[in-house]
C-alpha positions as MATLAB code, in Angstrom:
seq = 'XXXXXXXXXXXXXXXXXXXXXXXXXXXXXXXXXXXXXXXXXXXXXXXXXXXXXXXXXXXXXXXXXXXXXXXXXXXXXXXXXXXXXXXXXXXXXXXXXXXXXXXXXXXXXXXXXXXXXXXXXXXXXXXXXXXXXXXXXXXXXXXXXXXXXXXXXXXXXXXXXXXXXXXXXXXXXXXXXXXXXXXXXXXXXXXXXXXXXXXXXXXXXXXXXXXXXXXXXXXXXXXXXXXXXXXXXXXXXXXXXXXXXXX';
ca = [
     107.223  101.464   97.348;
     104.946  101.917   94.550;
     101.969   99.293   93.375;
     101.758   98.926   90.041;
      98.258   98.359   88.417;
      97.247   96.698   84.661;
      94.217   96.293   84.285;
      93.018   94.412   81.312;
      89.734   94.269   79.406;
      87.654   95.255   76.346;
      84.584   96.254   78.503;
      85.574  100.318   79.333;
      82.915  100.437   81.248;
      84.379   97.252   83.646;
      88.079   98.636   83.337;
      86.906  102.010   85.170;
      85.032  100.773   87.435;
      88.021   98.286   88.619;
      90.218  101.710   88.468;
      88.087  103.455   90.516;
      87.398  100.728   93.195;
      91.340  100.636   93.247;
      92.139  103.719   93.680;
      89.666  104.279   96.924;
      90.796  101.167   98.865;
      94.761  102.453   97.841;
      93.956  105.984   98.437;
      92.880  104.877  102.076;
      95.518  102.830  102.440;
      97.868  105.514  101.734;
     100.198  103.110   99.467;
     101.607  105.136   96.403;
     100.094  102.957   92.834;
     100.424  103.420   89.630;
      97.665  101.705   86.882;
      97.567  101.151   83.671;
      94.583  100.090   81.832;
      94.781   97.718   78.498;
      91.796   96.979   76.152;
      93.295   93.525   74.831;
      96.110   91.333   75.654;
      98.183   91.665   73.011;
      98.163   95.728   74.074;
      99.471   94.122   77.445;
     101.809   91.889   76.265;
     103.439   94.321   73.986;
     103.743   96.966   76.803;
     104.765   93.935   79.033;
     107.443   93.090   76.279;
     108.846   96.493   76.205;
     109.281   96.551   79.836;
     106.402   97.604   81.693;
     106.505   96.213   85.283;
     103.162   95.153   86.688;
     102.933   93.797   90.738;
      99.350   92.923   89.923;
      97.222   92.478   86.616;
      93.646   92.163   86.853;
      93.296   90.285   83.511;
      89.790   89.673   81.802;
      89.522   85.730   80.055;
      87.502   86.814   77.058;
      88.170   89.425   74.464;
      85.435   90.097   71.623;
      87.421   91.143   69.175;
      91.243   89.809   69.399;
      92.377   86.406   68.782;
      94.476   86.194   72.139;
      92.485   85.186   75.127;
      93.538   86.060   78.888;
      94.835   82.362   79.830;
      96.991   82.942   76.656;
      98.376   86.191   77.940;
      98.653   84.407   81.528;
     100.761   81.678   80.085;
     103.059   84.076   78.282;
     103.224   86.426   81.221;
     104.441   83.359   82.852;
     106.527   81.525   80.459;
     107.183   84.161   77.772;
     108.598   86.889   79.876;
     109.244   84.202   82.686;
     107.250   85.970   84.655;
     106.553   84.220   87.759;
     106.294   86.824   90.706;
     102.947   89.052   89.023;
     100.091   88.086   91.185;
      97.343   87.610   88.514;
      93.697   88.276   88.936;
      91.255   86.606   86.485;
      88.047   88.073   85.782;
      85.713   86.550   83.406;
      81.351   86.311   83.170;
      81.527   82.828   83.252;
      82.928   80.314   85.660;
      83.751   77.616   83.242;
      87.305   78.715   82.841;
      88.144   78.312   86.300;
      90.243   74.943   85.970;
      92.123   75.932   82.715;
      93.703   78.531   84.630;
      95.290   76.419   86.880;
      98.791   76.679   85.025;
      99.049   80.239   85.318;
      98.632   80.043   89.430;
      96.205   83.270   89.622;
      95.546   84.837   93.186;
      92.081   85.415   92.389;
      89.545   84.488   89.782;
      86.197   86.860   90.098;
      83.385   86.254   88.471;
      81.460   90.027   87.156;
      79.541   92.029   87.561;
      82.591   93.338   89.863;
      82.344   95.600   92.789;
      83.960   97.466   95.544;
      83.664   94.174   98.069;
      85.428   91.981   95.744;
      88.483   93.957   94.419;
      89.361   94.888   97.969;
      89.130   91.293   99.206;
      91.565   90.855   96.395;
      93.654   94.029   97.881;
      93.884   92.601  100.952;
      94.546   89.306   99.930;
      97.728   90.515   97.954;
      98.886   92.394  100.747;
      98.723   90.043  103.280;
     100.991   87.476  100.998;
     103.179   90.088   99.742;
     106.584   89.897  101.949;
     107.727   93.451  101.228;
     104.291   95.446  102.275;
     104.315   93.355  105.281;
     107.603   93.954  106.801;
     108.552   96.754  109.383;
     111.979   98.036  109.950;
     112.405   99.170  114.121;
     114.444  101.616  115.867;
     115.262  102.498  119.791;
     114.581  106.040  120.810;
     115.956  105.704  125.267;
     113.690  102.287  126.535;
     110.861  102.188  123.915;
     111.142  100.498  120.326;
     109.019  101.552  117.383;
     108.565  100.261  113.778;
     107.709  101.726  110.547;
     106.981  100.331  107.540;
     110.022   99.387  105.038;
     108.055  100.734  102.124;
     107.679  103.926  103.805;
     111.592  104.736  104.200;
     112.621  106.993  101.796;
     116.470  107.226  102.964;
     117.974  107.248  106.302;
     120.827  109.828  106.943;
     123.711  109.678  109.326;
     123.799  113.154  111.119;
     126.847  113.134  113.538;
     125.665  111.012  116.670;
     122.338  109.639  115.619;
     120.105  108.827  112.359;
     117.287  110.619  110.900;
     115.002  109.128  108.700;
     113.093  110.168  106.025;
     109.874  108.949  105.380;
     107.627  109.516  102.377;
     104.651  111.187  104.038;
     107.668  114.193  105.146;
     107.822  112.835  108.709;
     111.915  112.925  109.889;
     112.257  110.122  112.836;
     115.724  110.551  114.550;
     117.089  107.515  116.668;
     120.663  106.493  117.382;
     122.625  103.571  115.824;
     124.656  102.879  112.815;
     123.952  103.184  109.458;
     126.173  100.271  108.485;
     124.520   98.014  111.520;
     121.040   98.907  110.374;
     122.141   98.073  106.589;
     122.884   94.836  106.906;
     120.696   93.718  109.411;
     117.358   95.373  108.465;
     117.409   97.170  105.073;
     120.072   95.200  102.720;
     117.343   93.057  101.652;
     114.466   95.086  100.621;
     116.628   97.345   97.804;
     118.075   99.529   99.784;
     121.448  101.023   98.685;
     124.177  102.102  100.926;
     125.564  104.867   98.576;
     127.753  106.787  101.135;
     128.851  106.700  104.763;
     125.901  109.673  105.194;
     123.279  108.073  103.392;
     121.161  104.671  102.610;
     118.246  105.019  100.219;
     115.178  102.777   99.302;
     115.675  101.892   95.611;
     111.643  102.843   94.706;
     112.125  106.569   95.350;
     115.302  107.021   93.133;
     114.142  108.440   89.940;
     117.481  109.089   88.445;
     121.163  108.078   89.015;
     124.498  109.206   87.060;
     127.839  108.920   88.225;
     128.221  110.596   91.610;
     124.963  111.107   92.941;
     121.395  110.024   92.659;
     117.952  112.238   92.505;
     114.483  111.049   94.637;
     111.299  111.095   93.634;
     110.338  113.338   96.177;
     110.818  116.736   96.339;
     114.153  116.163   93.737;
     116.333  115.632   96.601;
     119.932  114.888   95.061;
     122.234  112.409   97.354;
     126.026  112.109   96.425;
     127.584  108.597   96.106;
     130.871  107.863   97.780;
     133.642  107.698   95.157;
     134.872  103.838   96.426;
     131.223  103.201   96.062;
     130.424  104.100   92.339;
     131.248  101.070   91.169;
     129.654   98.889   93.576;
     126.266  100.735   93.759;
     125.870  101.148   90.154;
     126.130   96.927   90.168;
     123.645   96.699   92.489;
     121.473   99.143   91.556;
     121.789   97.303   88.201;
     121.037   93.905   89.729;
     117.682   95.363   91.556;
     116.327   96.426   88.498;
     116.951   93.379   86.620;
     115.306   91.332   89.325;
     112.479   93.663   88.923;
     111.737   93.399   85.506;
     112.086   89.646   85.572;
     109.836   89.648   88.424;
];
């Protein structure tokens, strides 16, 4: 899975620094992130509008020179584009704010001068409340059970006998079982698509899709789709990416 960044203010000098903090406590954490950085709202809200997907916005209260303020652009990200599942960080040099931003439910509201402490108490924070980042999928292999992390699957294949899965640091874990068991009981939920008796793939690494088959984001790997299942997987890969951009 894939974090995406905004980050939101008319101080440059604020909006790297919050990039760079971010991208060392990621980096370490070895999650994949994308971020975007805005200089006013209504740049946000326009991107926003057009359908730029944000997990987490780190959104600054007061901008010199545009008539939109950041509890403005809160309340639209929340009513607006109804909007409710972007975990909002408020960052402002005064603390005065603090109870008009109630309404927009932020995780966080940090006060500047920022730093490297308090963006990766907000990290940590966000990932200890976020269901998906916190969930493990497990397998068998003889007597002993082991988990990985959900966002980590790429696809799992069905190779004769057993499953091998694909994970998106390169590693191939086989176990036995059945693709369809596995599915339903472990994967169905977090976007995964069962696109073929051979093959169930984690929604974030599919970077295209036409008819029969699908490409990943890594290494281009093309997957076919079973003909009975065009129809089917092109609904719900429709239906993930609708809950996606309304969330």
């Amino acid at each position: 899975m894939t974090l995406f960044v905004a980050i939101c203010d008319d101080e440059k000098k604020i909006s790297a620094d919050v990039e760079s903090y971010l991208m060392d406590i990621l980096n370490i954490r070895k999650i994949n992130y994308e971020i975007d950085v805005y200089f006013s709202g209504e740049e946000l809200c326009a991107k926003m509008e057009n359908g730029a997907i944000y997990n987490l916005i780190f959104l600054d209260i007061e901008f010199a020179q545009n008539a939109i303020n950041g509890v403005d652009v809160g309340r639209l990200i929340r009513e607006a584009h109804n909007n409710n599942m972007a975990a909002i960080v408020y960052i402002s040099w005064k603390m005065q704010y603090s109870m008009q931003l109630f309404a927009v439910r932020p995780l966080d509201f940090l006060i500047k001068p920022l730093d490297y402490a308090k963006i990766e108490k907000v990290i940590n924070t966000y990932l200890s409340i976020s269901e998906f980042w916190a969930k493990d999928f497990t397998y068998r292999v003889g007597r002993d059970i082991f988990k990985v992390q959900v966002k980590d699957i790429v696809y799992i294949q069905n190779a004769k006998r057993k499953l091998i899965m694909h994970l998106a640091d390169g590693r191939k874990e086989e176990f036995y079982g059945t693709l369809k068991d596995i599915f339903h009981q472990q994967l169905q939920q977090f976007n995964f698509l069962y696109i073929h008796t051979s093959y169930v793939v984690n929604y974030d690494y599919i970077a295209a899709m036409s008819y029969d088959k699908l490409t990943l984001t890594v290494d281009a790997i093309t997957l076919p789709i079973s003909q009975r299942k065009r129809s089917e997987i092109r609904q719900a890969y429709c239906e993930i990416l609708e809950r996606k951009t309304i969330g």
